[in-house]
C-alpha positions in Angstrom: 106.6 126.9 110.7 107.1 127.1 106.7 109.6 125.3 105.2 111.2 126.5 101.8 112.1 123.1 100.4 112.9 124.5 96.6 116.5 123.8 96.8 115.2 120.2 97.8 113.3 119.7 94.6 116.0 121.6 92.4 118.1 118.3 93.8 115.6 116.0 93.1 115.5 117.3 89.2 119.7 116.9 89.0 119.0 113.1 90.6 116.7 112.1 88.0 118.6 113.8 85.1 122.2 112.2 85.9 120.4 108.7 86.4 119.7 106.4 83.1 116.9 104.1 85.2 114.2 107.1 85.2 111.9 107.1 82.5 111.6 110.0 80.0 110.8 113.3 81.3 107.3 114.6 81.1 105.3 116.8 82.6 105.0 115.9 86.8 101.6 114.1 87.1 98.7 115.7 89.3 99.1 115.2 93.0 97.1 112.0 94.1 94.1 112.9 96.0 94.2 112.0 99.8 93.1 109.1 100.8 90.7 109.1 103.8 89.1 106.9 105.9 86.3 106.1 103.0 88.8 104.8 100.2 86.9 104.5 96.8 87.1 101.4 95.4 88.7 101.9 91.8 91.1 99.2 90.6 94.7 100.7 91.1 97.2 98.6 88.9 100.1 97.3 91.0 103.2 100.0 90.2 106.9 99.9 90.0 108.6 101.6 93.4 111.3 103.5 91.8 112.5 101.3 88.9 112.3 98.4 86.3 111.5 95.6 88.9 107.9 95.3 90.1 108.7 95.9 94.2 106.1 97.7 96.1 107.7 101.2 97.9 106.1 102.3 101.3 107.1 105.5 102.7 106.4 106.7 106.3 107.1 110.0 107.9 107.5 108.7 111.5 107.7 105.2 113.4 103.8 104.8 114.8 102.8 104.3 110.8 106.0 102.3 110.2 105.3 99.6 112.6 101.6 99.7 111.5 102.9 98.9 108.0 104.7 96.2 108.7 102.2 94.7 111.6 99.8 94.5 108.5 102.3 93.2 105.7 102.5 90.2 108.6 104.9 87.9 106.4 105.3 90.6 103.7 104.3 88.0 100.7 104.9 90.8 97.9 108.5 92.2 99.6 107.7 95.3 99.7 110.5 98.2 100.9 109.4 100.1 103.9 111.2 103.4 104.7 110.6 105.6 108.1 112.2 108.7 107.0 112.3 110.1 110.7 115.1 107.0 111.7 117.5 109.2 113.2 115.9 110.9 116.8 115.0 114.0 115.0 110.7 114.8 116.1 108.8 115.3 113.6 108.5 119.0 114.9 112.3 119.7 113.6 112.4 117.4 110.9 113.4 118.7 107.5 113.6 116.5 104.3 116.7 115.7 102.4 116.6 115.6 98.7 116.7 111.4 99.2 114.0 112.0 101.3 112.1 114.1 98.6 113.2 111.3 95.9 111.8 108.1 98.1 108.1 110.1 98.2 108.9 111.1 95.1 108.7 107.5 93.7 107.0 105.4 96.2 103.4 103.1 96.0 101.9 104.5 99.5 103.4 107.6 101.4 101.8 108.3 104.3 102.2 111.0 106.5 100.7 113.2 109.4 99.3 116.0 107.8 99.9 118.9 110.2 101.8 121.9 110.2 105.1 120.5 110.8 104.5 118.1 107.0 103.8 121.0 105.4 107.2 120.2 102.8 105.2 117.3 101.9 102.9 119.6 99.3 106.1 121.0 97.6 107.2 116.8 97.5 104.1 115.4 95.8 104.5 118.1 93.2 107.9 116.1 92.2 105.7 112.6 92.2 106.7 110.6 89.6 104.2 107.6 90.2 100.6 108.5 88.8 99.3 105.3 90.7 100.9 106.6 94.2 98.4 106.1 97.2 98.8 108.8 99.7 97.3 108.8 103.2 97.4 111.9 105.3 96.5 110.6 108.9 94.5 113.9 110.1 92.3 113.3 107.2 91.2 109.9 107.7 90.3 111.0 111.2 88.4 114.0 109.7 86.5 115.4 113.1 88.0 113.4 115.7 91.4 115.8 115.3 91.6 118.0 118.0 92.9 121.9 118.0 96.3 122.9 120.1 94.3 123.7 123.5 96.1 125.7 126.5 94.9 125.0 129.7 95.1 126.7 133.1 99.0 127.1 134.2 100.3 126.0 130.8 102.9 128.8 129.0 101.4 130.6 126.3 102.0 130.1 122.5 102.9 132.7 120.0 100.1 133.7 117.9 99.6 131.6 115.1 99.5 132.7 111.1 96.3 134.7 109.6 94.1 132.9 107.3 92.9 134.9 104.2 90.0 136.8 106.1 92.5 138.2 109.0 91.8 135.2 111.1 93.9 133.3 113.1 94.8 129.8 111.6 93.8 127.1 114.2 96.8 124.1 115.2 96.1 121.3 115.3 97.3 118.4 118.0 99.5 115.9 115.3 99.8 113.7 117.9 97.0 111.2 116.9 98.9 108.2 117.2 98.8 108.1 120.7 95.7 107.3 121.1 94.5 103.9 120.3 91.2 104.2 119.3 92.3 106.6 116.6 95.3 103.9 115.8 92.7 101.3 114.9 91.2 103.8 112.5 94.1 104.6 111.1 95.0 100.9 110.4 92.2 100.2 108.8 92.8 103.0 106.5 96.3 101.8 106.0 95.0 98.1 105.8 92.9 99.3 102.6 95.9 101.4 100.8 98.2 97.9 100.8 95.3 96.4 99.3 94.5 98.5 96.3 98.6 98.1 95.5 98.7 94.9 96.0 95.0 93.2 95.4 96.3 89.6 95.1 97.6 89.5 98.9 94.5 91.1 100.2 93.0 88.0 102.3 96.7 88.2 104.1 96.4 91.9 104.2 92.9 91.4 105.6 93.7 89.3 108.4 97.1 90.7 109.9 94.7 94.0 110.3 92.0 92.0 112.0 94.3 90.8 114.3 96.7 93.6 115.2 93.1 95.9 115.3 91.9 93.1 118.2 94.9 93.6 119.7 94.7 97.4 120.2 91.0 97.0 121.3 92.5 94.6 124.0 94.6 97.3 125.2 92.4 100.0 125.1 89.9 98.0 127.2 93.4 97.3 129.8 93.6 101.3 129.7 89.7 101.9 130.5 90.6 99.5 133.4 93.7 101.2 135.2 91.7 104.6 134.7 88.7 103.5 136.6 90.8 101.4 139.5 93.1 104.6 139.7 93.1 106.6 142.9 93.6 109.9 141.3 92.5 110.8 137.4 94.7 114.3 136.8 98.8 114.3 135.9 101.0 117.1 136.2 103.5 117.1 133.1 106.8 119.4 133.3 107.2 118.8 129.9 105.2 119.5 126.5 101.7 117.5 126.5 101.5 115.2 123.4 99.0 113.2 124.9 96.2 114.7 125.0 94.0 112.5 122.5 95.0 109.6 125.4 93.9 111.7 127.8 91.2 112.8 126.4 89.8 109.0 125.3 89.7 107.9 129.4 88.3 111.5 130.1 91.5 112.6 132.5 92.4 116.0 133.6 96.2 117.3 132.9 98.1 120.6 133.3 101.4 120.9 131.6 104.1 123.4 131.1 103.8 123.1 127.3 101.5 122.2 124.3 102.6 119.0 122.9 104.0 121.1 119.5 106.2 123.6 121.7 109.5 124.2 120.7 110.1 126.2 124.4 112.5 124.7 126.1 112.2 126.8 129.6 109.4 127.5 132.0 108.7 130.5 133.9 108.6 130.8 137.3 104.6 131.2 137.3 104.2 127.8 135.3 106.3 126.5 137.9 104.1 127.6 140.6 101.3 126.9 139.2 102.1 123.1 138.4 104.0 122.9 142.4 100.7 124.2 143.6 98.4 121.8 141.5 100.7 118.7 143.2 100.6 119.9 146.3 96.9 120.9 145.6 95.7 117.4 145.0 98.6 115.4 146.4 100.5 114.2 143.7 102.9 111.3 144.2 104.0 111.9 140.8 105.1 114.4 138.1 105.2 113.7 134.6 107.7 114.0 131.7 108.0 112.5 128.1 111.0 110.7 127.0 114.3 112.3 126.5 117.7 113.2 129.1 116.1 116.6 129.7 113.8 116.6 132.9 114.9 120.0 134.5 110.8 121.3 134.1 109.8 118.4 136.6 112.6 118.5 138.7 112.6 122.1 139.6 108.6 121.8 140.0 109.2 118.7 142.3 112.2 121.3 144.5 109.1 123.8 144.0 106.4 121.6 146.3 105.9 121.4 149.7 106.7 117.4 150.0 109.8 117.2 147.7 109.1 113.5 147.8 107.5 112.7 144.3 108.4 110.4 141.6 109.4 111.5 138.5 107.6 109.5 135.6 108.2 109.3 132.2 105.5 108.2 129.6 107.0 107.5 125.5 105.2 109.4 122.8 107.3 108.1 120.1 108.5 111.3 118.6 111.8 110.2 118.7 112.0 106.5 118.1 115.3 105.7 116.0 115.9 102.6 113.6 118.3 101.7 116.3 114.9 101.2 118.4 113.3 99.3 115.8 116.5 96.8 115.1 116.1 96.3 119.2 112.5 95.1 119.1 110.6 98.6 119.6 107.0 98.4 118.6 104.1 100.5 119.1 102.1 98.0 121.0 104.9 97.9 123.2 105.5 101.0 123.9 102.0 101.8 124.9 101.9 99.2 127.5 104.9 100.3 128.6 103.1 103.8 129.2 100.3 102.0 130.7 102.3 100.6 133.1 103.5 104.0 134.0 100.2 105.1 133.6 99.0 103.1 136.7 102.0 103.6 139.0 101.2 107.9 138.2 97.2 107.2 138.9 97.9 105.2 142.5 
């Protein structure tokens, strides 16, 4: 899934030489270095977003780090400018950067990202960096050995085969699907809680606190999880859909099948997934089949027509791939979100 980006960062050099605000040209500074979940405590000076006034310029790739953002900023005493660049419905599987997009990393304090194979653009956008005091945070590095490979399961369509590495073998995928699982959300906030602060040092007992808060709150709900998992009358779902949740699953140690990983870009099953997954509801008597948001359900409803009972529900859990900035002006939140899955969650485990 490589993306050529050059004609991007061809635009981005036209921006910067037809605009008077940029400073003179020089040569591009090196890349930052990742930040993890271990961030080194060096005094980073407070830096211009992308001009002659002293605003602070976040970046995020999708909505889970968005919200996260501004759940810490609380009150936002230093006004900083938060941009999701994935506003518009588009996943972050098919996602491809514009040249503004390439200009807003380009110029930002803190980008942060995913870091899996479907960022790999953001390399070729760092190159064009024009802030040597940028924080960058890539999300599967803070979590370091808690990301999990792509896995196929029993039933589940196959993959093509992924690209060599340089000693003929095959690359492994990762799952980039780490927000959806809250223990690895409160990780990640505290990694994001510590960027703000090394911008913006004189807010940091603000910074400190919204963190602290919003952390306890996702601890709350991951103790409501634990809760509906072990009161549940079944502990396996059936999804005819892709799987993104496999790091939730994974946290309350519950069984799944699905018709596709959670990165698949396939769009029809074949008639032995839908066997298998009709088989594995009438197999353990389902009440319910799964599916992830979106109009197009056709998976679960012809594996529903496929069972003996014909009688289940059809579910549908939010994994926040496509959350616009129309669902952000209407109150979305990721808190809210996943206890709205939760509450799904228990009616598809009764």
């Amino acid at each position: 899934m490589k993306r050529n980006i050059s004609v991007f960062c061809a635009a981005i050099v036209m921006v910067w030489a037809l605009s008077a605000c940029g400073e003179s040209a020089g040569e591009n500074p090196e890349v930052p270095e990742v930040l993890t979940d271990s961030i080194e405590s060096e005094e980073v000076p407070l830096s211009a977003a992308a001009g002659a006034d002293d605003s602070i310029s976040i970046v995020t790739t999708i909505f889970p780090e968005y919200d996260w953002v501004n759940e810490i900023l609380g009150d936002n005493p230093a006004n900083a400018e938060v941009t999701m660049l994935l506003d518009n419905g588009v996943d972050l599987h098919s996602y491809q950067p514009t040249a503004e997009d390439i200009l807003k990393v380009a110029t930002c304090d803190l980008f942060i990202y995913v870091g899996g194979e479907s960022d790999e653009w953001v390399e070729d956008a760092l190159k064009e960096a024009t802030n040597e005091n940028m924080v960058v945070i890539n999300l599967l590095d803070v979590l370091g050995d808690d990301v999990k490979e792509e896995e196929v399961v029993e039933g589940m369509e196959a993959e093509e085969e992924g690209e060599e590495g340089e000693e003929g073998e095959e690359e492994p995928e990762y799952d980039e699907h780490v927000w959806l699982s809250l223990r690895n959300s409160e990780k990640l906030c505290e990694a994001i809680r510590d960027a703000i602060i090394m911008i913006d040092p004189d807010n940091t007992a603000v910074y400190a606190e919204n963190a602290d808060n919003y952390i306890a709150e996702l601890k709350s709900l991951d103790t409501e999880y634990e809760k509906v998992v072990k009161d549940g009358t079944a502990n396996t779902l059936v999804f005819g859909d892709r799987f993104p949740f496999r790091y939730l699953v994974d946290d309350y140690n519950l069984i799944y099948y699905a018709a596709f990983v959670g990165c698949s870009a396939e769009t029809e099953a074949s008639f032995e997934t839908i066997a298998f997954l009709a088989g594995k509801v009438d197999e353990l008597s389902l009440k319910n089949i799964m599916t992830i948001e979106g109009a197009d359900h056709r998976i679960a409803e012809t594996i529903k027509s496929s069972t003996e009972g014909k009688d289940q529900n059809i579910l549908t859990m939010d994994s926040m791939q496509s959350t616009t900035s129309k669902d952000v002006a209407g109150g979305a939140s990721y808190l809210g979100i996943m206890k709205n899955n939760l509450e799904v969650l228990k009616v598809a485990l009764n």
